[in-house]
N, C-alpha and C positions, 0 to 999 in steps of 0.2 A: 530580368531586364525591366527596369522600372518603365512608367509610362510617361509619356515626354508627347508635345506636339512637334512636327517637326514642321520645316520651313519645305512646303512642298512645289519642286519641279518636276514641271511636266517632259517626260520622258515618250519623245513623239514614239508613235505604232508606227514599227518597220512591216511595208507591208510590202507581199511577195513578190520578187523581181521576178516572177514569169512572163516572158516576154509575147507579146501579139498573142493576145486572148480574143480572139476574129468574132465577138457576139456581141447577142443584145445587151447579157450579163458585163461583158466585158467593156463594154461601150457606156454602159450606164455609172460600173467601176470607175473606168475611167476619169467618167464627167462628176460625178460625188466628190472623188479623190483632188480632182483641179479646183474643187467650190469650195472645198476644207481650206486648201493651201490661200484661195483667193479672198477666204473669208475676215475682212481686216475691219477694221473700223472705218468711217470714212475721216475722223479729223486724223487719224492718224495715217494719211495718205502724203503727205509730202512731208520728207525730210532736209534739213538744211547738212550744207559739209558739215563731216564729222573729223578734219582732217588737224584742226586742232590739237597741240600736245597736252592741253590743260583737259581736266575732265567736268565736264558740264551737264547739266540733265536737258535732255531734251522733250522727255515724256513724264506726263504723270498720269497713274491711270487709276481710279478711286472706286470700288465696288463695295457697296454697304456701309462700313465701319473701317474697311481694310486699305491701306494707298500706299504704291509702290512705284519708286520710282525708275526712268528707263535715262541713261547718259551715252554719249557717244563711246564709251570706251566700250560700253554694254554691245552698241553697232557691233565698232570693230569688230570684235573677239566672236561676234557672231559670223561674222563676212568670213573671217579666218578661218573657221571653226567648220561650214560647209566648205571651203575650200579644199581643206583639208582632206575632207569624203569626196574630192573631185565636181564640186557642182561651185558655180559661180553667181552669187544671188549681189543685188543693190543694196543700196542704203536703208533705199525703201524699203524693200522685201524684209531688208533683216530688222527693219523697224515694226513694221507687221508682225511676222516673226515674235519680235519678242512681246507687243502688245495683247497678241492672244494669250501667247505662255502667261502674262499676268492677268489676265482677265479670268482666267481659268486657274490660277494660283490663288488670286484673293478671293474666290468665289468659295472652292473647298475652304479654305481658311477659314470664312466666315461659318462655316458647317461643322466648326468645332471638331473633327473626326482627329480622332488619337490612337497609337501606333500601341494597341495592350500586347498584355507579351502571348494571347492567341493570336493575334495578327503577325507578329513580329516570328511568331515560331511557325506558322502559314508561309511567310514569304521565305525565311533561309531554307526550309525545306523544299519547297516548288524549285526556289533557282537551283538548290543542290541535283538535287532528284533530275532536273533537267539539263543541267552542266555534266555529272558523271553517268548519266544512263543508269542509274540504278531508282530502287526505289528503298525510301528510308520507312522502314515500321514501328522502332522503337525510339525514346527518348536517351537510351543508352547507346545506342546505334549512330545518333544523329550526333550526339557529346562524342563520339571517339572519331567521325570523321572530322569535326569542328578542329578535335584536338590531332589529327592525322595532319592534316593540309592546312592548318595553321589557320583559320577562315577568318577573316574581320565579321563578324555579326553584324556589328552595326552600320557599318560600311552598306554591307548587302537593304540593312531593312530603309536607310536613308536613301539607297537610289531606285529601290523598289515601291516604297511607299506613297511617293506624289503617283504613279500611274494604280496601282491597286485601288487608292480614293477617289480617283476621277472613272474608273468603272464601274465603283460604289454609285456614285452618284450619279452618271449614267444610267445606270438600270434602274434605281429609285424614279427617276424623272423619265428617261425616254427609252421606257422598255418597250413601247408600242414599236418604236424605229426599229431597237435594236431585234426585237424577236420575230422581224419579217422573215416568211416562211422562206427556206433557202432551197432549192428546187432547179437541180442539174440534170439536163436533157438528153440521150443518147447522144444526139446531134452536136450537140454543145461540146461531149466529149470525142466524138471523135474529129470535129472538126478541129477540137485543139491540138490534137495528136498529133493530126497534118499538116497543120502548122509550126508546128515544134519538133515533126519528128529528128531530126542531127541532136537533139539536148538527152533523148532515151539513150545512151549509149551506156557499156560495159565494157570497164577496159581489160586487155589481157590478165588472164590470173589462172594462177595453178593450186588446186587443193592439194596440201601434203600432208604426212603421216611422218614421226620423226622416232630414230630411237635415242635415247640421250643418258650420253657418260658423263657424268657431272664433275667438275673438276673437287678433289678433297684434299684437305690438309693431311691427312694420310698415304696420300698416295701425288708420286711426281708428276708434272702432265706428261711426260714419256709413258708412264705408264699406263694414265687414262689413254691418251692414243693408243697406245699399242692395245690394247681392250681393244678399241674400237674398230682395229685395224684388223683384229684376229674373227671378229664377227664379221665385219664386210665380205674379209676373205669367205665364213662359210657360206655364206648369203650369195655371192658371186659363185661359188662352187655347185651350188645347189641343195648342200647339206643342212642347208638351215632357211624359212623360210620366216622370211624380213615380219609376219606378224607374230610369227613363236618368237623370235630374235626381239620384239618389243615385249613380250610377257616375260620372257628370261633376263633381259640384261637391261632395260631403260629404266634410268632413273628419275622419270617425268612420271610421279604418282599420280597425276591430275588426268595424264591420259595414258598411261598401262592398260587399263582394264576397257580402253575404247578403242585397240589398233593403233594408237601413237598420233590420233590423227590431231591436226595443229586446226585444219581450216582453212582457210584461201586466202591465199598472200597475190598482191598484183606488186606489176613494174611500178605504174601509178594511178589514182584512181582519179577518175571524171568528174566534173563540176556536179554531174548527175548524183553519182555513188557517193559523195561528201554528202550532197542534201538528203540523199533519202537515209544515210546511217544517222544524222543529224532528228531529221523527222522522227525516226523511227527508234533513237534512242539506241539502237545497236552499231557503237561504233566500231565493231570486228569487222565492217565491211569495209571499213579503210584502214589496213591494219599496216599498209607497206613504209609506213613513215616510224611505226613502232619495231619493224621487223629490221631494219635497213640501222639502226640503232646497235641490235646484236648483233649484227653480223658487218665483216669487211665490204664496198662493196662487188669486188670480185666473188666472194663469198654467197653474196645476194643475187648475182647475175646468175650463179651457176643454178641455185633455186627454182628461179623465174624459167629458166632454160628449159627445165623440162617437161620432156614428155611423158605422157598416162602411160605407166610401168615401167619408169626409168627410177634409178635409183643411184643417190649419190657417193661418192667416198665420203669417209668423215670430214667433215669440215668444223672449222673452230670457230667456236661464239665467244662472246663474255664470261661465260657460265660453264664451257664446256664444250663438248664434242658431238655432232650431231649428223648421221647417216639419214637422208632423206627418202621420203619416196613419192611421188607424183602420184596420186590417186586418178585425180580428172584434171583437163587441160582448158579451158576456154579461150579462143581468139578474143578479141576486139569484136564488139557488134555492135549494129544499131538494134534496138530492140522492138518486137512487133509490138500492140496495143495488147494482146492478151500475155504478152511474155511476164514473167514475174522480173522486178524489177532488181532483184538479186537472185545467184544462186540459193537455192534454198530456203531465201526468204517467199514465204506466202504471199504476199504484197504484190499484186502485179501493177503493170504501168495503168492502166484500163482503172484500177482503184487509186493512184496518185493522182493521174488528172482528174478524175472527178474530186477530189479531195481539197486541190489545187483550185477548180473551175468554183468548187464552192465557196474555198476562204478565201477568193476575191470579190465574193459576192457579202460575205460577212464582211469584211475589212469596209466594201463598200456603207454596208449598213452603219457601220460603227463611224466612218466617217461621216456620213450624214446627221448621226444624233449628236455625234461633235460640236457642227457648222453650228445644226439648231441651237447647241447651249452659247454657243459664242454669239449667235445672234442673240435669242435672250436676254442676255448677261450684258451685253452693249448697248441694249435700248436703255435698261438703267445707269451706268456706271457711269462715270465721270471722265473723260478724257481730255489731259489738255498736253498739246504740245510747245513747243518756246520756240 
C-alpha cells in the first residue's frame, strides 16, 4: 500500500450508553461530555435558513495554511444523518457540529501525518482482530482472511485513519489530561450495581452435548437417519451410553474426543450477553442467532426445551442428523454483583462494572483533552460565516 495523505474525518468516540452512573465520577462524566458537545465557536453561533434548494456556503473555517468550507447542504445531510441515529439536533447544533469536525480536520492536516503501510497494516488488523474475535499473528494469516471475507483495505484504513491521528495528537499535546489517574471506588461500584441491577441479567439457556450423522454422498438420508435412529434406540434402552454413543458413532471430529459437548445455546440473548460477548470478544455467548440458522424452528424449540439429562430423538439440521443431550439447564436470572457474568466465563459482573465505572471516566478524560484542542485551535483560526 503506497503512502497517500488522506482527507481526514473525524469519527466522533461512541461513548458507553450505561445508563445512571449515580457518582462524582459519573456526574463529572457527565459535565466533560456536555462541554465537548457545547464546545463551538462563538461566530459560529447563529445560522441563517438552510432551507434553500441551491447549495451555498455558509461557513469558512481557516486554520494555518488549511481552509474548508461548510454549505447548507453540509447542514442538511448532518440534521438527517442524527436523525437517522434517532436524536433531533438544529441548524445550529449541526453547524457547530460540523465547525469543530473542521477545526479538528484542518488542524491534523496541517501536521502533515501520513497513512505508511505500518499504520495502515495497524488499523485493518485492530478492526479485524476486533470485528471477528480472533487475534491475527501472521502476515499470511491476515492475507487469507483479506482474501476469505473479501475485505476492502482501503475502505477500512480511510474511515479509521482521521480518528487514529487525532489520538496521535492528543497524546503528543495533552497527555497530562489524558493520563489522569482513573481510580474506581468499592462504593462507586457497588452503587452502580444498584442502580442498574435489571440490565445484569441471563437469559434462559441450556448446555448440550451432540452426537452427529453427517449427511454423505454415499450414503441416502434414510439411511443416515436410520443410523441415528438405531443408536437412540440403544441409548433409550440402556445398552449404550449417549457418551460411548459420541466416541463410537459422531461424526463431529472437533468435539468426539470432548463428550460431543456444543456449549450453551439460548432461546435469546439480553442486551447484557450481546455486550459482554462484544467486550470480551467471545461471541459463543450469543450463539442462538447462529444455531436457529441450522436448525427448523420447531427443531430449535425442542433443543431449548430441555432438561439437565434429557436427551433428544434425532433431529435434522443442514448438515445432518443430530441426538442431543442437556448437560446443564439455566432459567433466566438477574445476576448478583459477584455472579460471573456468563456461564463459565471468569468475568464477573463486580469486574464489568468497575471496568464500565472506569471507561466513563476515561471517555471523560478523553473528552476533556478534546474541548482543550478545540478551544486551542479557535483562538487561532479564522472563522467566518455568510
Amino acid at each position: 500500500m503506497n503512502k497517500k495523505v488522506l482527507s481526514l474525518v473525524l469519527i466522533f468516540l461512541v461513548l458507553f450508553s450505561f445508563s445512571t452512573f449515580a457518582s462524582g465520577n459519573k456526574e463529572k462524566a457527565d459535565k466533560e461530555s456536555i462541554e465537548v458537545v457545547d464546545t463551538v465557536v462563538e461566530s459560529a453561533a447563529t445560522v441563517e435558513t438552510v432551507a434553500e434548494a441551491t447549495e451555498k456556503v455558509i461557513a469558512k473555517i481557516e486554520v494555518g495554511t488549511r481552509t474548508q468550507e461548510i454549505t447548507n447542504f453540509d447542514v442538511n445531510d448532518t440534521i438527517a444523518s442524527y436523525k437517522e441515529s434517532g436524536v433531533v439536533i438544529t441548524e445550529e447544533q449541526a453547524l457547530s457540529i460540523l465547525t469543530n469536525n473542521a477545526l479538528i480536520n484542518l488542524t491534523l492536516e496541517n501536521q502533515g501525518y501520513e497513512v505508511t503501510d505500518q499504520i495502515a497494516t495497524y488499523l485493518v488488523v485492530s478492526y479485524l482482530e476486533s470485528a471477528l474475535g480472533i487475534t491475527i499473528e501472521t502476515q499470511e494469516q491476515l492475507d487469507r482472511i483479506i482474501s476469505t471475507y473479501q475485505i476492502d483495505v482501503n475502505a477500512i484504513v480511510s474511515n479509521l485513519a482521521g480518528t487514529y491521528f487525532l489520538n496521535v495528537y492528543l497524546n503528543e499535546n495533552y497527555s497530562d489530561i489524558l493520563n489522569q489517574e482513573i481510580k474506581v471506588t468499592e462504593e462507586e461500584i457497588n452503587n452502580t450495581y444498584e442502580m442498574n441491577k435489571d440490565i445484569f441479567t441471563n437469559s434462559q439457556k441450556v448446555k448440550i452435548a451432540h452426537i452427529f450423522f453427517s449427511f454423505d454422498e454415499n450414503k441416502t438420508e434414510e439411511e443416515v437417519k436410520a443410523n441415528a435412529n438405531s443408536v437412540y434406540a440403544k441409548i433409550k434402552d440402556g445398552s449404550l451410553t449417549f457418551e460411548q454413543a459420541v466416541s463410537d458413532y459422531s461424526d463431529d471430529a472437533e468435539t468426539k474426543t470432548n463428550a460431543g459437548i456444543l456449549g450453551w445455546v439460548n432461546n435469546t440473548e439480553t442486551d447484557f450477553e450481546v455486550e459482554v460477548a462484544s467486550l470480551t470478544g467471545n461471541l459463543n455467548l450469543v450463539s442462538s442467532s447462529y444455531h436457529k440458522q441450522l436448525f427448523t424452528e420447531d427443531t430449535y424449540n425442542k433443543i431449548i426445551a430441555l432438561k439437565a439429562g434429557q436427551i433428544t430423538e434425532p433431529l435434522k439440521s443442514s448438515s445432518g442428523y443430530h441426538i442431543f443431550k442437556a448437560l446443564v439447564r439455566n432459567e433466566e436470572k438477574t445476576l448478583a454483583l459477584r455472579d460471573n457474568v456468563y456461564p463459565e466465563v471468569s468475568l464477573t459482573v463486580y469486574d464489568y462494572v468497575e471496568y464500565r465505572v472506569g471507561s466513563e471516566l476515561s471517555s471523560a478524560y478523553y473528552n476533556q483533552a478534546l474541548a482543550q484542542m478545540l478551544t486551542d485551535v479557535s483562538a487561532s483560526a479564522v472563522i467566518t460565516t455568510y
